[in-house]
C-alpha positions in Angstrom: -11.2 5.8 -14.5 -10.5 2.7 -12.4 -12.2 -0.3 -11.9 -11.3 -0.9 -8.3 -9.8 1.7 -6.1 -9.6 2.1 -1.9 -6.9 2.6 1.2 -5.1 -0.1 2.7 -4.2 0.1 6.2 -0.4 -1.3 5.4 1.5 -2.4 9.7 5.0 -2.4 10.3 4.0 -3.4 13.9 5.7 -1.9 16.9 9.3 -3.4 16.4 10.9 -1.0 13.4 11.1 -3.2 10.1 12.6 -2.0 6.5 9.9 -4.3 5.0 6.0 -4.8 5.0 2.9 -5.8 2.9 -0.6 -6.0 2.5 -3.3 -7.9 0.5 -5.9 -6.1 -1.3 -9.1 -7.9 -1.5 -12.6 -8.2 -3.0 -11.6 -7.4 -6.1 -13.9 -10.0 -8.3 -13.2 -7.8 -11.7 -9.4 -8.3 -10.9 -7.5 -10.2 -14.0 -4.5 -11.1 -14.3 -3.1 -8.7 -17.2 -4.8 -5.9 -14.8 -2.7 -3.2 -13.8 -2.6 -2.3 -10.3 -0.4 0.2 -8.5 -0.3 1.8 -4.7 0.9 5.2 -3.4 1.3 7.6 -0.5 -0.7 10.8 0.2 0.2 13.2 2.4 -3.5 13.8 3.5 -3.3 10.2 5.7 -2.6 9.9 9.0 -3.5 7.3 11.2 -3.3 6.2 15.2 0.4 5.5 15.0 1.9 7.7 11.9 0.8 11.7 11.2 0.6 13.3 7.9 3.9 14.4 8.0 5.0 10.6 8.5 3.2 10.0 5.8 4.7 13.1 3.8 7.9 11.2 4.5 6.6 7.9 3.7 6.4 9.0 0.2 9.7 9.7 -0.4 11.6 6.6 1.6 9.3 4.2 0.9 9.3 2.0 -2.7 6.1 0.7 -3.2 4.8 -2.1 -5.8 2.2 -4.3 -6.5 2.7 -8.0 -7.2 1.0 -11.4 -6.6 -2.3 -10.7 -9.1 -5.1 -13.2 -8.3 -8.0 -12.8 -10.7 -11.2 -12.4 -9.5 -9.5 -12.0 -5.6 -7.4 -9.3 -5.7 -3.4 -8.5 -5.0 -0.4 -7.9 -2.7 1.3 -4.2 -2.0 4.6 -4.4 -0.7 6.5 -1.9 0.9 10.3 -1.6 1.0 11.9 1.3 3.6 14.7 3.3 1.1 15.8 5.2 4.2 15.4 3.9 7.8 12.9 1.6 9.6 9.4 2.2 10.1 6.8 1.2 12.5 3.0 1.6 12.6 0.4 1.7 10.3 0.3 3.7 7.0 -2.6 4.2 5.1 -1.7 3.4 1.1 -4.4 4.2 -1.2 -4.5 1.5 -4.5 -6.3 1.5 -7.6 -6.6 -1.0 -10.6 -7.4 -1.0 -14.3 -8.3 -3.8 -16.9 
C-alpha cells in the first residue's frame, strides 16, 4: 500500500505545448530515497480534456517524477511523445518509503 497517494490537476494552458509539470504537495512522510511515480487513467476527464483525451494521454505522454523534497513533497513532469497538448489532465500519483 502507499503512503501518500492523490490526483494532480497537471495545465498545458490554452496555447498547445509538448511540455508541462506539476508539484505534488503535503507530503510530510516524503523522503528522499521515496519512490514516487505518476500515471494516466482513462476514467479522468476534466473541463478542458474528456476521457478519451485522457485515453490518449496515456499512450503519448511520458510521464516521471523528479525533484524529491522530504517532508514537502515532488514534481511530475510531462513530456508530449506525439503532438502538443492543451488543457488540464488529471494524473493520479502515489508514493512509497
Amino acid at each position: 500500500m502507499a503512503n501518500g497517494q492523490g490526483v494532480a490537476t497537471l495545465d498545458f494552458g490554452s496555447t498547445p505545448a509538448a511540455e508541462a509539470q506539476v508539484d505534488v504537495t503535503g507530503q510530510t512522510g516524503l523522503t528522499a530515497s521515496s519512490l514516487c511515480e505518476a500515471f494516466m487513467m482513462s476514467d479522468n476527464s476534466t473541463g478542458t480534456n474528456t476521457t478519451t483525451d485522457h485515453d490518449f494521454a496515456g499512450v503519448s505522454f511520458r510521464i516521471r517524477c523528479g525533484n524529491r523534497v522530504a517532508g514537502v513533497g515532488f514534481t511530475i513532469y510531462v513530456l508530449c511523445l506525439l503532438g502538443l497538448a492543451t488543457g488540464q489532465f488529471k494524473v493520479p500519483w502515489c508514493w512509497n518509503g
